[in-house]
N, C-alpha and C positions, 0 to 999 in steps of 0.2 A: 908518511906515504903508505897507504896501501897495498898489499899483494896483486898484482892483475892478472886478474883470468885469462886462462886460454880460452875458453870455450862456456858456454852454457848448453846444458844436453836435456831435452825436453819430449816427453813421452807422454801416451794416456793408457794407463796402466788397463788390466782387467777387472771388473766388479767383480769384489770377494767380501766376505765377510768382515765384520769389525775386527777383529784376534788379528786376520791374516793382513788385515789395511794398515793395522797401528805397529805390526810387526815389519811390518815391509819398512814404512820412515824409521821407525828404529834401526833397523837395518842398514839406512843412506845416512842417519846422521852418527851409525858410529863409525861406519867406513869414512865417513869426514872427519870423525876427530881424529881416527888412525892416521890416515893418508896425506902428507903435506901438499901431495899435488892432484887433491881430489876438484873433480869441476863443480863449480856448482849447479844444480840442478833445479828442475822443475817436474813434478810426477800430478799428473792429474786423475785422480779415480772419481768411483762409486760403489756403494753398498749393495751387497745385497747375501742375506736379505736388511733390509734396514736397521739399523741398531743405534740405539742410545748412548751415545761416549760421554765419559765423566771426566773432568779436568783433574788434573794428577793426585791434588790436595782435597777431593769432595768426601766425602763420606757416602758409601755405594748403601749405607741401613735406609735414606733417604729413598732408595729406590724400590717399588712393587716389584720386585723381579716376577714372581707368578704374574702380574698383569703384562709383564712385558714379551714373558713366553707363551701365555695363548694369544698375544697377537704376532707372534710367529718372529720378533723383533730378539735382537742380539743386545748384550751388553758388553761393555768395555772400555778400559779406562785408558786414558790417550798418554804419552810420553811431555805431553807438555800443559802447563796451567789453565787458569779459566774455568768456564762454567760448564752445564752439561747441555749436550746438545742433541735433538733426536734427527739423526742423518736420513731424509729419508726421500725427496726429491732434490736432489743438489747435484752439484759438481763439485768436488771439494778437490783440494790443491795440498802441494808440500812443497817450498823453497827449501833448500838445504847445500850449505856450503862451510867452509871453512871462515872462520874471525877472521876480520881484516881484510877483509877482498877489498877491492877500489870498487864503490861502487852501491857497494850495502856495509862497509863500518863493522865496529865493534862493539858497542852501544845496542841495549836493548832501544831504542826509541831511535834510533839509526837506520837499524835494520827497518821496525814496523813502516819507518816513513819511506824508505825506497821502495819498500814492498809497496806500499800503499799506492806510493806515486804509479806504478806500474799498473795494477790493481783498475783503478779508477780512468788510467788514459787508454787503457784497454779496453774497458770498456765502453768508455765515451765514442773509441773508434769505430766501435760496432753496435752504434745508435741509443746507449744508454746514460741515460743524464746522470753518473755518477759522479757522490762528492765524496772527498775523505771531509771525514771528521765526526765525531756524533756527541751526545750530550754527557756521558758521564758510564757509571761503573755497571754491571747487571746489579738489577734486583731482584735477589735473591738470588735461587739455583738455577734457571735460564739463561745461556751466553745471551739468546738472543731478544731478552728483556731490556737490551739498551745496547748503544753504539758508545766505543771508545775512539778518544778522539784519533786513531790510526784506523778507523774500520772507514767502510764503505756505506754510504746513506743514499737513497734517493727520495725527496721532501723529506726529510726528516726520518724517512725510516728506512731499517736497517736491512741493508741485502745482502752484505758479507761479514762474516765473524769471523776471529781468527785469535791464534792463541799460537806460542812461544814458545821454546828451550833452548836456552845455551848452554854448553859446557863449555869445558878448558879451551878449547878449539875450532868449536864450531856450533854451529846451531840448525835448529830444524823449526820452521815458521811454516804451521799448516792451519787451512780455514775451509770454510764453505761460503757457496754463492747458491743461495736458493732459487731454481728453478720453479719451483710448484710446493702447493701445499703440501703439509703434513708435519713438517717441523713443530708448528704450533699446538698442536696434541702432546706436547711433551708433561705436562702436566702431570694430567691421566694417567702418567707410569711414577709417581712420585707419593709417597704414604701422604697420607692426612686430606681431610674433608675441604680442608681452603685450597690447598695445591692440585686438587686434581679435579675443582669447580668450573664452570662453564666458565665465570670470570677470569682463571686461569689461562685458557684457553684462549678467550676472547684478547685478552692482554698482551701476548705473543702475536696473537693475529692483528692486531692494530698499528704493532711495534716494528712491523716488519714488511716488506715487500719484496716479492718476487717476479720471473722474469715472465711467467704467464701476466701476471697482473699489469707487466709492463709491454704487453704482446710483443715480447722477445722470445719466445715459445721455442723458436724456430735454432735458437741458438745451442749449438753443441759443445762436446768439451773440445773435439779438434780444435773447429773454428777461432774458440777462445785459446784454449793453448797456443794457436800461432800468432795471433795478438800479443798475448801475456807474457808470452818469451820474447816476443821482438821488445818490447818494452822493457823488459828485466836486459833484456841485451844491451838496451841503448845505455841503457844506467850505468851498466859492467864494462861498454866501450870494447864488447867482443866479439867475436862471431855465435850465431845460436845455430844449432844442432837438435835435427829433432831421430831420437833413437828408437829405430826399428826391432821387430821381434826377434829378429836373430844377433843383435850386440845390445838386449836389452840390459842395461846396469846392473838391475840386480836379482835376475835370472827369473 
């Protein structure tokens, strides 16, 4: 049996840079592995200015840093796996809680699928025909070159990426939901003639769909935040809490 939550506490953070974003989930998942009776949570952000995160294990030689500083873009390496991704019209998210909650498990493929289930009936409830599932691993150095069968799809292509870390105690599952272009240039910041070719480009942008594409334009991170927590709530069987600037979590 599971530990049961008091509460889920659900916020949407300030746009800050990559350093200060990847530092902030650091920040909520070591105070979870500290903390026995930490709640789990939900933090919604955005970049700015936009910046290219690398999944823990990539290799940053792979990356034009000079091409990614005159286009005025950040780099930075994420706290957890996966591939690299260029953040750059999204709403990206961070689930983070303590192992063993009732509700999201212990299990890497545990977590992903309650994440998921939430994910996806959030969004179906606010007009988007999402599915979990997708066809297989990234190829190559783009997350978003392919859907894992925990990601989010719509016909076949991919609208939310998301990527992992557990530790002793707790874990920290954060992703993005593509709102609008620009992700797909990620290429273009990556060394070599194949990788930073229009067909690069073109491949990401095939691969993948967003929320203009889907005239869901109109949808913000609130809006979805008070979906995506109600859904992570139903999962957790608790009450959800959405936390204002003055008892913000973690300051």
């Amino acid at each position: 049996m599971g530990t049961v939550a008091r509460r889920l506490r659900w916020w949407v953070d300030t746009p800050a840079p990559g350093a200060v974003n990847m530092q902030r989930d650091r920040a909520l998942l070591q105070r979870a592995e500290s903390e026995p009776d930490f709640d789990p949570c939900l933090r919604l952000y955005a970049w700015d200015p936009p910046a290219l995160s690398l999944g823990f294990h990539q290799d940053d030689a792979e990356v034009d840093a000079g091409a990614l500083a005159a286009a005025g873009f950040g780099l930075v390496r994420r706290p957890t796996g996966g591939a690299a991704v260029l953040h750059h019209r999204e709403i990206t998210y961070a689930v983070v809680a303590r192992l063993g909650v009732e509700g999201l498990g212990r299990r890497v493929l545990e977590i992903h699928d309650a994440i998921a289930r939430a994910l996806s009936s959030s969004l179906i409830e606010l007009g988007v025909d999402a599915r979990r599932g997708g066809g297989g691993r990234p190829d190559g150095f783009a997350c978003f070159s392919a859907a894992g069968g925990h990601e989010i799809t719509v016909d076949g292509r991919k609208l939310v990426g998301s990527a992992l870390r557990r530790t002793r105690h707790a874990f920290l599952q954060h992703g993005s939901l593509l709102t609008g272009p620009g992700h797909e240039q990620l290429p273009r910041y990556l060394r070599g003639e194949r990788t930073r070719s229009e067909a690069g480009v073109e491949s990401l942008r095939v691969r993948t769909i967003t929320l203009d594409d889907l005239d869901a334009k109109d949808l913000d991170a609130t809006e979805w935040g008070e979906a995506f927590a109600r859904r992570l709530g139903e999962g957790l069987r608790t009450g959800v809490e959405r936390a204002h600037d003055a008892e913000h979590p973690i300051g």
